[in-house]
VOLO-18165 format. One line per 2 residues: number of its first residue (from 1); their letters; for each residue x, z, y of C-alpha. Coordinates in pm, 1 decimal, decimal comma. Layout:
NUM = A = X:Z:Y ~ ... .
REM end
This chain:
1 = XX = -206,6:-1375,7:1964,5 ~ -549,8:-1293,5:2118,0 .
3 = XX = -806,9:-1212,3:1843,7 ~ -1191,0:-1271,5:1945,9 .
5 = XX = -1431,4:-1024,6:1911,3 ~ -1667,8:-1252,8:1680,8 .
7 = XX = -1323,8:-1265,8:1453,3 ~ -1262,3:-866,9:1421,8 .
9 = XX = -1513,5:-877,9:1062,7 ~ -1290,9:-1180,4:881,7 .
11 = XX = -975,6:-1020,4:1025,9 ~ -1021,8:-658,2:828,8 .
13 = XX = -1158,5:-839,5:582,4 ~ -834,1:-1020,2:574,7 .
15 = XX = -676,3:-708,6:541,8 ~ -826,8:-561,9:240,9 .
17 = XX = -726,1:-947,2:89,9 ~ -403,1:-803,5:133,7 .
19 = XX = -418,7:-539,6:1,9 ~ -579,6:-615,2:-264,1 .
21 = XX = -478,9:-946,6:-446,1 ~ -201,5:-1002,5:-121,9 .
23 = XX = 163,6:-1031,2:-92,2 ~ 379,3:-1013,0:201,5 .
25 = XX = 719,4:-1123,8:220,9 ~ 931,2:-1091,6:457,2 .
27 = XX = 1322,6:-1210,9:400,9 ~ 1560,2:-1333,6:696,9 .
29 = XX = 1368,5:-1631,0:847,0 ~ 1089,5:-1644,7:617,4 .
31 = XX = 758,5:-1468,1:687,5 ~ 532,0:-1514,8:383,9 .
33 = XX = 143,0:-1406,0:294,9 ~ 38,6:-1501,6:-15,3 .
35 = XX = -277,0:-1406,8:-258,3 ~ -334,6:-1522,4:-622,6 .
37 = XX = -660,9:-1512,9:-767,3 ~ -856,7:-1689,3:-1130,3 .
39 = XX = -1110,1:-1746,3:-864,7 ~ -1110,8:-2066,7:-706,8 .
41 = XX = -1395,1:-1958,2:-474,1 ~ -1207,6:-1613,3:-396,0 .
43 = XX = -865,7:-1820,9:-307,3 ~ -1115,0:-2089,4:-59,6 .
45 = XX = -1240,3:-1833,3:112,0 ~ -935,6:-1649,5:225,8 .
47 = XX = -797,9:-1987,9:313,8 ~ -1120,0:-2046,1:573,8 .
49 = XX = -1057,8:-1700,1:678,3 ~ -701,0:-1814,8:779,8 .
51 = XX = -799,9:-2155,8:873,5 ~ -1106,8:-2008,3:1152,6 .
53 = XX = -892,4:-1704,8:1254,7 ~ -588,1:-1816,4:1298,0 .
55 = XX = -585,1:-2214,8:1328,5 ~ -359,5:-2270,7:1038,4 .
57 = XX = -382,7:-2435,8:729,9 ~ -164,3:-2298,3:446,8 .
59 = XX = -95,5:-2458,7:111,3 ~ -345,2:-2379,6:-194,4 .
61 = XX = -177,0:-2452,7:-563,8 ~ -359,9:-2430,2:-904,7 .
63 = XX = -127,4:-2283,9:-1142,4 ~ -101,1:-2332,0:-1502,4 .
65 = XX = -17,1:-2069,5:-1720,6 ~ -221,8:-1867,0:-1967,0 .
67 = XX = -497,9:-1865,5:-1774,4 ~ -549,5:-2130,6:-1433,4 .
69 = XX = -458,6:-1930,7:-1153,4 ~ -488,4:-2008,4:-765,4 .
71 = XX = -243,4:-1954,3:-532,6 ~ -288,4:-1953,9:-139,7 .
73 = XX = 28,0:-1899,0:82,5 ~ 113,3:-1940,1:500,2 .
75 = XX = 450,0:-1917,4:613,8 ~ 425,0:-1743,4:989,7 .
77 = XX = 568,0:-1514,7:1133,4 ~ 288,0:-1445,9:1385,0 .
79 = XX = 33,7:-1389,4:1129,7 ~ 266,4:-1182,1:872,3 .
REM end
């Protein structure tokens, strides 16, 4: 996977998602990155991160527990 120049900023910024709020998982077939966030904004913006740098969607869920967290997960390989 070729990464373009103009793409290098969103991709370490990707990165320090990660790290920061990130999960990855990786367990026989499955290659998971995940983030959760209270932030609705925070969890949108990794997702157009994803979505510009690497052409894939992922699946964003609103979960309900004491607070309303966001989750935003992609199952690759390639990207994880």
């Amino acid at each position: 996977m070729m990464i373009k120049e103009k793409h290098k900023p969103m991709l370490a910024r990707i990165c320090g998602d990660i790290t920061g709020d990130g999960h990855i998982q990786i367990q026989d077939w499955r290659y998971l990155t995940s983030f959760y966030s209270n932030d609705k904004q925070q969890i949108e913006g990794i997702k157009k991160r994803f979505q510009e740098i690497f052409g894939k969607e992922g699946k964003t869920y609103k979960i309900k527990r004491k607070n309303i967290q966001y989750k935003f997960f992609i199952i690759s390989k390639e990207i994880t």
